[in-house]
N, C-alpha and C positions, 0 to 999 in steps of 0.2 A: 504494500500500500504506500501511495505518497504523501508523506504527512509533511505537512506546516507546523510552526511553533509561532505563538505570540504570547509576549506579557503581559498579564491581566489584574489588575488588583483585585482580588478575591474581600470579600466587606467581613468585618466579624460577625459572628453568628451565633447561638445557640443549639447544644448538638444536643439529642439522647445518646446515650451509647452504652454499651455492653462489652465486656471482655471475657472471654471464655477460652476452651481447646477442643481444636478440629483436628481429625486424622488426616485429611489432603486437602488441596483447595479446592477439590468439586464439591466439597460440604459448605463450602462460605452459602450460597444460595440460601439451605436449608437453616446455615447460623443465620442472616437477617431475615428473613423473614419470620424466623423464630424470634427475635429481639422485635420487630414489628411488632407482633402478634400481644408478647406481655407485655410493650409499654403502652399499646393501645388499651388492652384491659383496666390498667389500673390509671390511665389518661384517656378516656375514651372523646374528650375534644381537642384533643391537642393536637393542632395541621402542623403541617411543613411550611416553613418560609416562604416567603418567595419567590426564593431561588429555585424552585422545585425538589424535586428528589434527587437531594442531596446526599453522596454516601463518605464515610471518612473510613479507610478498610487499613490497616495497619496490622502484615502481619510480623508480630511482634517478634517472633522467637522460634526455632525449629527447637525441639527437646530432644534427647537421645530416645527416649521412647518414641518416634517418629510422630509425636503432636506437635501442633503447630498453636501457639497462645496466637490470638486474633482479638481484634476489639473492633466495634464496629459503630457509628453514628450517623444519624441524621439530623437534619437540620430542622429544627421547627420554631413555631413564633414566639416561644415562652418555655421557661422551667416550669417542668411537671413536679407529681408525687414521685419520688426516687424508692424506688423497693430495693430487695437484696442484691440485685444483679445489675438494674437498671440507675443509672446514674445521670446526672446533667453538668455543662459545663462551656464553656465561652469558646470557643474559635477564634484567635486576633487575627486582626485584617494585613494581608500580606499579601507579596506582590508574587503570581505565579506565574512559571512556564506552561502554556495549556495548548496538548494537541487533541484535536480531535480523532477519534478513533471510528469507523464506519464496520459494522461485523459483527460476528461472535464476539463473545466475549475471551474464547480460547487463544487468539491471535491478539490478546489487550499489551501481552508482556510484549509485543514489539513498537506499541506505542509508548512506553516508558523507556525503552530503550532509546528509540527517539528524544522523549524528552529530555532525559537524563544526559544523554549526548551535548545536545543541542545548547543547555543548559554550560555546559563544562565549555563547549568552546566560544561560549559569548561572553566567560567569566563569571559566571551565577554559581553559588553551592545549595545545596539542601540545607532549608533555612525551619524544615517545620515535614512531619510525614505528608506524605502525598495523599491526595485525595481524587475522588472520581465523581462525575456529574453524570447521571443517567438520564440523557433527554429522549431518546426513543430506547423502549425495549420489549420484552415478553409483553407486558401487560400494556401494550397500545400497538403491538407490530407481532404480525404472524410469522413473518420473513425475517429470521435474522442478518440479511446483508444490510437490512432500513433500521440496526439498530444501530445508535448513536451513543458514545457514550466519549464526555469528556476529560482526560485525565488529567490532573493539576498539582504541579511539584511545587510547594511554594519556595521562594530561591531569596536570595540575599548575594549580592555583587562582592565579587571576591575584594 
């Protein structure tokens, strides 16, 4: 794929998120929409920004026991109720690297490739985890070459 890079100030935000352990990353799916599921129970008004669907996926840690720690968030318009698992917490506004990525989501890691790239030889580092913007997907596209999804390294100039 031909991917572009532009820098985008990313606004701060309000995330829910969850941390947990997956066995592979084909489980991430089943982890957010499972983190969806309970913070909508115990916040059943609570929208998204925005920004729309917003994701912050961060995997954290590979274990010797082949788990993967993961944390996951979305963006929404307010602090909710925080239960055992489900947390809230501020996103500061930062300047990111953002490509668009056109596809499956299997073919995402060479959009990060790209950015990360892209990033290193315009003098940018990793200033904050990366995060991912889902503007077309499963649940608005049958076709996955019409899903869209945007990925965002936020950077700091070397």
């Amino acid at each position: 794929m031909n991917y572009t890079a532009e820098v985008k100030d990313l606004p701060c935000c309000t995330i829910y998120y969850k941390q947990g352990m997956i066995r592979s990353f084909e489980e991430i799916p089943e982890f957010v929409l499972g983190s969806a599921e309970e913070c909508r129970k115990v916040n059943p008004d609570l929208r998204c920004n925005e920004y729309g669907y917003t994701a912050y996926l961060e995997p954290c840690d590979v274990l010797p026991e082949k788990e993967i720690m993961i944390e996951y968030g979305q963006a929404v318009e307010a602090v909710g109720k925080e239960t055992e698992t489900i947390r809230f917490r501020e996103l500061e506004a930062v300047p990111a690297v953002c490509v668009l990525h056109k596809g499956d989501y299997s073919s995402l890691g060479d959009a990060y490739a790209f950015a990360f790239a892209w990033a290193d030889e315009h003098g940018y580092e990793l200033a904050a985890p990366p995060r991912e913007q889902y503007i077309h997907g499963v649940w608005d596209r049958e076709n996955p070459d019409e899903w869209e999804t945007e990925v965002q390294i936020p950077v700091k100039k070397l």
